[in-house]
Structures are given as structure tokens and as C-alpha cells.
N, C-alpha and C positions, 0 to 999 in steps of 0.2 A: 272228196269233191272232185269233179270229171270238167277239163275244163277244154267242152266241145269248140270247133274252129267255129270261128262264127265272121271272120274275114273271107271275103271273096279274092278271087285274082285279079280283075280291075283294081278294087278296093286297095292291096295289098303291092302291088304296080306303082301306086298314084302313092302311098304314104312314103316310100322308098324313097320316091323321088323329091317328096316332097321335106322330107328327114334329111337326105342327102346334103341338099339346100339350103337347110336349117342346122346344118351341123357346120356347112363353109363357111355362111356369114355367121355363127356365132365362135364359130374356134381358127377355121384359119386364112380367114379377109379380117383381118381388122378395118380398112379401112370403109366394110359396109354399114358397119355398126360401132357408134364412136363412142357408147359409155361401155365399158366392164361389163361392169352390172346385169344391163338387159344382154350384151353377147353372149353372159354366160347362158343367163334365163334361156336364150333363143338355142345354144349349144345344146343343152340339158334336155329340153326340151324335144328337139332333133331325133339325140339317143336313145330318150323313152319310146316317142315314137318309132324308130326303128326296129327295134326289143319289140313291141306288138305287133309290128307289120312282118317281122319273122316269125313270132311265133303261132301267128294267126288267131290270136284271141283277144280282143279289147273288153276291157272290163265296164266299160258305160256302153256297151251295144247289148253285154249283158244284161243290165243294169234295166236299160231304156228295151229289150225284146226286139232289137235290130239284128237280122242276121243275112250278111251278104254271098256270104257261102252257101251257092245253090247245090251243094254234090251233098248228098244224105251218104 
């Protein structure tokens, strides 16, 4: 199984930064997010995304025939 880029460079820009964000307020701001719980979810969360925005392959863009990546 061949697991083609199907992230673009906006696309992959925007999850970075948006992972980034989702990695500070869930691991190290605590005081953006006040239960445990959801910081971790939000952490976790974060780091998955990050992991797809490097690797350039999301598995529900698969999934759903979304593909952002215009370089054949």
C-alpha cells in the first residue's frame, strides 16, 4: 500500500501551526486549559496532527478523495 502526499504546502503551513498551538495550550500553558483531561486530549491531539502535517498524508482526505497537493 503506497501512501501518496495528498497534503498541500498552505494546507501543511496552517496544520503546523495550528498543532503548534494545540501542543502549548495542552502540555505547556496550563493555565489555558484548566481540567487535565481535555489538556491532554488537546496535547495529543496537537502531536497527531503534527505527525500528518510532516508526513504529508492524512488518512480522512484519503478516505473522503481530498487532495491538496497540486505537484503530480
Amino acid at each position: 500500500m503506497s501512501f501518496e502526499k495528498n497534503i498541500g504546502t498552505l494546507d501543511m503551513v496552517l496544520r503546523i501551526g495550528l498543532s503548534a498551538a494545540a501542543i502549548y495550550a495542552g502540555f505547556i500553558n496550563a493555565d489555558i486549559i484548566n481540567d487535565s483531561l481535555s489538556s491532554l486530549v488537546v496535547g495529543i491531539l496537537g502531536v497527531l496532527n503534527l505527525v500528518v502535517a510532516l508526513v504529508r498524508f492524512c488518512p480522512l482526505y484519503a478516505v473522503a478523495g481530498i487532495n491538496t497537493n497540486k505537484i503530480d
